[in-house]
Structure formats: structure tokens, C-alpha cells
PLY file of the C-alpha trace (Angstrom):
ply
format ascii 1.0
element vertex 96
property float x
property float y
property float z
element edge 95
property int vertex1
property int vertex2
end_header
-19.56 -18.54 24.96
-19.36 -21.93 25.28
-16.73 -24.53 26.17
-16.31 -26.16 22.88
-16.57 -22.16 21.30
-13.43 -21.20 23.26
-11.18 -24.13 23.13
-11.93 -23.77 19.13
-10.38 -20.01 19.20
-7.57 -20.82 21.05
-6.38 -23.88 19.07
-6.91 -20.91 15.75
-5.16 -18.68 18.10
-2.64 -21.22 18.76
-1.88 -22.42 15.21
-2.00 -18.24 14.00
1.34 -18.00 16.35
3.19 -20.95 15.70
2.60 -20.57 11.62
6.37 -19.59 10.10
6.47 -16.45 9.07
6.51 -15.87 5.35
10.34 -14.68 3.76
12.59 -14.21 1.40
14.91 -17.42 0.55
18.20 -16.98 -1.46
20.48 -20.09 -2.06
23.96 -19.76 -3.44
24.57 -22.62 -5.50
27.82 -21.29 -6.46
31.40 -21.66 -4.90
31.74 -18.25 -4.11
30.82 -16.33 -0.89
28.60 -13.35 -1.45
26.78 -10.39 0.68
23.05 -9.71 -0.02
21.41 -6.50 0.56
18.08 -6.31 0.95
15.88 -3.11 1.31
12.52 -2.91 2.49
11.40 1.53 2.42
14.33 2.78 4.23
16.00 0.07 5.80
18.41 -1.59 5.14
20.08 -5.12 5.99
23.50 -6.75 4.50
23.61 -10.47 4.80
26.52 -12.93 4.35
26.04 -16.24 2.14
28.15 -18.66 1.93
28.66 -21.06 -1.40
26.48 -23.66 -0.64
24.41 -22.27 2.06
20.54 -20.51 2.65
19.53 -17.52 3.91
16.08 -16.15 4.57
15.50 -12.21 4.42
12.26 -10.05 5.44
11.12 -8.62 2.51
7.68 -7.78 2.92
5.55 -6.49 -0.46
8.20 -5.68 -2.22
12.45 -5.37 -1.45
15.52 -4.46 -3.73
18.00 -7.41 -3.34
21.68 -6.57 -4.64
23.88 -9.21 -4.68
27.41 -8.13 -3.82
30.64 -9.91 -4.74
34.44 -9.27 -4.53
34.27 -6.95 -7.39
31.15 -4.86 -5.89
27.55 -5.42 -7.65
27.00 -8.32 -9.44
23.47 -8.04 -9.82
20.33 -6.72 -8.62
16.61 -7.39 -8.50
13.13 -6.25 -7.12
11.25 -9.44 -4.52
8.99 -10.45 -2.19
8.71 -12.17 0.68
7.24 -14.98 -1.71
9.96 -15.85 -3.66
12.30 -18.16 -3.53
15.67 -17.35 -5.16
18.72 -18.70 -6.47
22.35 -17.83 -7.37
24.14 -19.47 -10.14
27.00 -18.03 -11.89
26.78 -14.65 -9.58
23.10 -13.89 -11.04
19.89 -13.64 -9.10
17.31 -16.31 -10.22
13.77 -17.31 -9.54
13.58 -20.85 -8.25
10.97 -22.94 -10.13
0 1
1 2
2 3
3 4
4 5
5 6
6 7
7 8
8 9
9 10
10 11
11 12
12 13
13 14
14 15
15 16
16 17
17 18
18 19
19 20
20 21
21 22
22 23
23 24
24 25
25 26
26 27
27 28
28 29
29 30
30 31
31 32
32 33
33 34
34 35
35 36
36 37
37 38
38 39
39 40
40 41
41 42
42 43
43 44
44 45
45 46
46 47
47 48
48 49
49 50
50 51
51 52
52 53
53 54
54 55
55 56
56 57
57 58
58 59
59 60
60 61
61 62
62 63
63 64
64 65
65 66
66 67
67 68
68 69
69 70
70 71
71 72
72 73
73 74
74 75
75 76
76 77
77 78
78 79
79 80
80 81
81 82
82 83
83 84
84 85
85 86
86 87
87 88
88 89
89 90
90 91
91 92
92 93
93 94
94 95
């Protein structure tokens, strides 16, 4: 293999590792703090939002995302690790 060969896999190898990993984003555009649990097959992960503020989640394929308020379920959805999501009003919705 040549020089040029080599340096021109590890600059592909280089840019593979440092490329952000793909997730899910939820924002909470309302005033309201929430919990969000997401599960991916088995597992399962609760994560605190905070009016205002953006979380990311692995998701993978596909997830179920419940969004979980003072009350207890609010809503709850089916994603991927491709969308990015909103709350408004304590409802999931797709971001445009």
C-alpha cells in the first residue's frame, strides 16, 4: 500500500470516529418539568427535562417514548433515533 493509500484511510478512519452519533432530541418548550422514558427492546432509561431545556436519548430503529408529568402519563409515542421532537402543551410532537 502506498503512502498516499494509507494516510487516505486513516483521515476516513479518523472522520468515521469523530462523526456525532445519531439520537433522539426532545425539547420542552413548555414551563413545566417532565420525565421521558424511552425504551429500546428491554431497556429501559428515565430522563429528566426541564421547561426550556434539550435532551438527546438513544433510540436506535425504533423506541417507545412516554412522556411523564405530575399527574403520571401524559402521552406516548413510537421514534427513532432520527427524529427530532417537541413538547408543547404536555404532547409529543414532530419538529418540522
Amino acid at each position: 500500500m502506498n503512502k498516499i493509500m494509507r494516510s487516505g484511510i486513516a483521515l476516513a478512519a479518523l472522520i468515521a470516529l469523530c462523526a456525532p452519533a445519531a439520537a433522539l432530541s426532545v425539547t420542552n418548550n413548555d414551563e413545566t418539568n417532565y420525565t421521558v422514558i424511552v425504551t429500546v427492546g428491554e431497556q429501559q432509561s428515565e430522563v429528566a427535562i426541564d421547561a426550556g431545556a434539550t435532551i438527546e436519548a438513544v433510540c436506535g430503529d425504533e423506541c417507545s417514548i412516554v412522556l411523564m408529568g405530575a399527574d403520571g402519563d401524559l402521552d406516548q409515542m413510537n421514534a427513532t433515533d432520527a427524529d427530532k421532537l417537541v413538547i408543547t402543551t404536555g404532547l409529543f410532537q414532530k419538529a418540522e
